[in-house]
C-alpha positions in Angstrom: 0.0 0.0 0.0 1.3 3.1 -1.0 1.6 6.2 1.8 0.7 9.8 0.9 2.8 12.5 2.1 1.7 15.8 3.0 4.4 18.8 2.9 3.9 22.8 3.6 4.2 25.7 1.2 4.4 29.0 2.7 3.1 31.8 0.1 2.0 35.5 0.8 -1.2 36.9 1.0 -1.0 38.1 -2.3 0.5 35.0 -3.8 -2.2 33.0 -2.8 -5.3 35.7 -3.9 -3.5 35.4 -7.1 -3.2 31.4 -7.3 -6.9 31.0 -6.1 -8.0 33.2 -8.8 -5.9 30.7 -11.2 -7.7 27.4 -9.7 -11.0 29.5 -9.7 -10.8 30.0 -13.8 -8.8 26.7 -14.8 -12.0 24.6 -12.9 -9.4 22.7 -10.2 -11.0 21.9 -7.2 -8.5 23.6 -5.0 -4.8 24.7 -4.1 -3.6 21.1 -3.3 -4.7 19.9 -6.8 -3.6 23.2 -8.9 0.0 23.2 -7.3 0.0 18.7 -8.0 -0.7 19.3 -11.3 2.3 22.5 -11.2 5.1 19.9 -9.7 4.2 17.5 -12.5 4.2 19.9 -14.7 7.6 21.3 -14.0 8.6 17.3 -13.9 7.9 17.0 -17.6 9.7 20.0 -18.1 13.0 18.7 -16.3 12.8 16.0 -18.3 13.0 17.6 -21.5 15.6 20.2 -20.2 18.4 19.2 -22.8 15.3 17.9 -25.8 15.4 19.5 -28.8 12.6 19.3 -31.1 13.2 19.9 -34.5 10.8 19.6 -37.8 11.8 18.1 -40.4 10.5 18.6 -44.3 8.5 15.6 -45.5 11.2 15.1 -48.4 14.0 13.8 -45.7 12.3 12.2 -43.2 11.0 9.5 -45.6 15.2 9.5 -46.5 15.8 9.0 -42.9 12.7 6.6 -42.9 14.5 4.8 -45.5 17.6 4.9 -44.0 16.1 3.7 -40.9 14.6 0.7 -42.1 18.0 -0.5 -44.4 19.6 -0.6 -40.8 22.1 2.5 -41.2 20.9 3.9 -37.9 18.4 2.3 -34.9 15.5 5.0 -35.0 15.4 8.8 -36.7 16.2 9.8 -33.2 19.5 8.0 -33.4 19.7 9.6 -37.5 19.0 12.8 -36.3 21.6 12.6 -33.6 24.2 11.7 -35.5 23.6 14.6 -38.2 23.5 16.8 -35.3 27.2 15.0 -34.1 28.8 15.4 -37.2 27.2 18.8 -38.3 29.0 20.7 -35.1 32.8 19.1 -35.7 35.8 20.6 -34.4 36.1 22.8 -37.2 32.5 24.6 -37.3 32.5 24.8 -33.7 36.4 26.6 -33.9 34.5 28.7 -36.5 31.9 29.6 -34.4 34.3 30.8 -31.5 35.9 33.3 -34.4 32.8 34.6 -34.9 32.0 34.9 -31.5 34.8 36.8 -30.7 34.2 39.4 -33.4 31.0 39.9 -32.4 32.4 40.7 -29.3 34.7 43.5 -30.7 31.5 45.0 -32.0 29.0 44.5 -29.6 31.4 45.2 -26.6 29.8 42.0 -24.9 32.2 39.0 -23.6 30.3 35.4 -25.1 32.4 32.4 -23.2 31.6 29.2 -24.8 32.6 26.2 -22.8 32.7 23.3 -25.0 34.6 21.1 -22.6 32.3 20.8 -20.4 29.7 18.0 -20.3 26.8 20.1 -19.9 28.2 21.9 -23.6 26.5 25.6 -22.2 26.7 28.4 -23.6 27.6 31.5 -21.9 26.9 35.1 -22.5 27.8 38.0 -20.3 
């Protein structure tokens, strides 16, 4: 049998008017099931922190249907992955820190780029 927990949220007076007007007008029957339906929300969200979605014209995703099924990759995921791999190389990414750098000389804004980190961020000052 599973046990439900119960946990406190502190919010301000005017926090909460303003999240019992949200319940009020998205119909949830109250706070506990609004700010429930918030965390798992935010879950999904987490989730997808480093997902990228990208369309793709009809044309090549039947080639990287095709591909797909011959066995060059296991899914369009993995297809789309690897263009994604081999599209940013050590060269494009070396040109993309040149570039950066001018624009820095013109803007008058510093743009690190850590690339050896695992996380790959970008980051702008």
């Amino acid at each position: 049998m599973e046990m439900d927990e119960k946990f406190s949220v502190r919010f301000e007076r005017n926090e909460l008017k303003r999240l019992d007007k949200i319940v009020k007008r998205a119909g949830y029957s109250n706070r506990s099931e609004f700010i429930r339906s918030a965390v798992e929300h935010q879950v999904e969200l987490e989730k997808k922190r480093n997902c990228v979605t990208v369309e793709v014209p009809n044309l090549v995703m039947g080639y990287i249907d095709a591909l797909v099924e011959k066995g060059y990759y296991r899914s369009n995921e993995h297809a789309v992955q690897t263009a994604i791999d081999n599209y940013f190389n050590h060269e494009r990414i070396e040109s993309a820190l040149k570039a950066a750098k001018g624009m820095e000389v013109i803007s008058g804004r510093t743009i690190e780029v850590d690339v050896n980190s695992a996380d790959k961020k970008v980051v702008k000052k």
